[in-house]
Each structure stands twice: as C-alpha cells, then as structure tokens.
C-alpha positions, 0 to 999 in steps of 0.5 A: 500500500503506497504511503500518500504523497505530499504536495510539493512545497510542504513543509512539516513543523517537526520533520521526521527522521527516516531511521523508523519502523515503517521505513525499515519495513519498506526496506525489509520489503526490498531485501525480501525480493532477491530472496523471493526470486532467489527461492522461486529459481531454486532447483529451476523452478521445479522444487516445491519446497523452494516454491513454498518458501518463496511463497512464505517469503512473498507473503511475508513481503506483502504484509510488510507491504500493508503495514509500513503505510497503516504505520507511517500515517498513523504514527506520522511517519511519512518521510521523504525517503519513504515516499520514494523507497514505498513504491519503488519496493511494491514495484520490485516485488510485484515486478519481479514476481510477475517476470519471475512467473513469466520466465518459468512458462507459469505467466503468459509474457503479455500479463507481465507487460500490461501490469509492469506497464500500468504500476509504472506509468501510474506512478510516474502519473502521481509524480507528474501531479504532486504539484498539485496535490495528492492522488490517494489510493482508490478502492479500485486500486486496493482492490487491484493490489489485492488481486495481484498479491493472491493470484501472484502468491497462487501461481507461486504455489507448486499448484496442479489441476484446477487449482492451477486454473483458479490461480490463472482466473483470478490473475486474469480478473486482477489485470482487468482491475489493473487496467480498468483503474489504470484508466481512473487514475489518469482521469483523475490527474486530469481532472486534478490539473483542472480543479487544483487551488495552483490550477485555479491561483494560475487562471487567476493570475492569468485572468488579471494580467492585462 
C-alpha cells in the first residue's frame, strides 16, 4: 500500500527522521525480493519446497507491504525517503514476481507487460501531479493490489489441476482491475490539473494580467 504523497512545497513543523519502523519495513520489503526470486529459481523452478518458501517469503513481503503505510500515517511517519523507497519496493516485488512467473512458462509474457506497464506509468502519473496535490489510493486500486498479491502468491504455489486454473482466473480478473483503474487514475490527474487551488491561483493570475 503506497504511503500518500505530499504536495510539493510542504513543509512539516517537526520533520521526521527516516531511521523508523515503517521505513525499515519498506526496506525489509526490498531485501525480501532477491530472496523471493532467489527461492522461486531454486532447483529451476521445479522444487516445491523452494516454491513454498518463496511463497512464505512473498507473503511475508506483502504484509510488510500493508503495514509500513497503516504505520507511517498513523504514527506520522511519512518521510521523504519513504515516499520514494514505498513504491519503488511494491514495484520490485510485484515486478519481479510477475517476470519471475513469466520466465518459468507459469505467466503468459503479455500479463507481465500490461501490469509492469500500468504500476509504472501510474506512478510516474502521481509524480507528474504532486504539484498539485495528492492522488490517494482508490478502492479500485486496493482492490487491484489485492488481486495481484493472491493470484501472484497462487501461481507461486507448486499448484496442479484446477487449482492451477483458479490461480490463472483470478490473475486474469486482477489485470482487468489493473487496467480498468489504470484508466481512473489518469482521469483523475486530469481532472486534478483542472480543479487544483495552483490550477485555479494560475487562471487567476492569468485572468488579471492585462
């Protein structure tokens, strides 16, 4: 769960130091990812005990994932660095699970493009706003996070039969979800480069000049 974003130019009466427990989380987060991907190739893919243990470890990232940002807002521990390394860190692990996936014949490539393509240019987007203000996470995109963690952790999972099949649907269902909300968001930025307090100050000003 990304942490919320500032706007630019905030400035915080009593900065907070980066050396806290979220941020340590969201780096636990990133050191957990070569030691997912690492499991997951063990024994080329074909070993169950290393697919359960990337699983426990992929599952174990993605709690970290969900409390650093619960922590971080209601302990006021949103920092500069934790702005940046939060997504970054959602981004490596869902990433590199998805490519992990992809390169062991268990995830079709064109899955991993329109999901790697839709986080990055969504995060770009929030990035491109922050002038602006703030684009919270929507429950579209919560939904969507959800998604792809439990058809992510499934797929990881030495599944067989029809189990192997449910895992497929609910990632089909997640890159629905992904790129329906992919399209909200920009939709959203749109609208809040239209209607922002530094949208309406510069019409402002541009409606005094002579």
């Amino acid at each position: 769960m990304s942490r919320p974003l500032r706007p630019a130019g905030d400035v915080t009466r009593h900065p907070v130091s980066a050396w806290n427990v979220a941020n340590a989380l969201t780096v636990l987060r990133l050191v957990l990812v070569p030691v997912f991907l690492v499991l997951l190739f063990h024994d080329g893919g074909e070993a169950a005990a290393g697919r359960v243990a990337a699983f426990a470890t992929f599952a174990v990232a993605s709690v970290t994932d969900r409390i650093d940002g619960q922590l971080a807002r209601s302990r006021g521990l949103v920092t500069d660095f934790g702005t940046i390394a939060d997504p970054i860190a959602d981004k490596a692990l869902i990433g590199g699970a998805l490519v992990g996936l992809s390169v062991l014949g268990e995830l079709a490539w064109w899955v991993t493009v329109v999901v790697l393509v839709r986080e990055i240019a969504v995060t770009l987007l929030r990035f491109f706003v922050i002038r602006h203000g703030v684009m919270p996470a929507s429950r579209g995109g919560k939904l969507k996070t959800l998604l792809q963690a439990v058809a992510i952790g499934l797929l990881v999972l030495p599944l067989t039969g029809w189990l192997h099949d449910l895992a497929l649907l609910v990632m089909y269902l997640a890159v629905v979800v992904t790129v329906f909300t992919g399209v909200d968001y920009v939709a959203r930025a749109l609208r809040l480069r239209r209607t922002s307090e530094r949208a309406e100050a510069k019409r402002a000003r541009r409606a005094r000049q002579p």
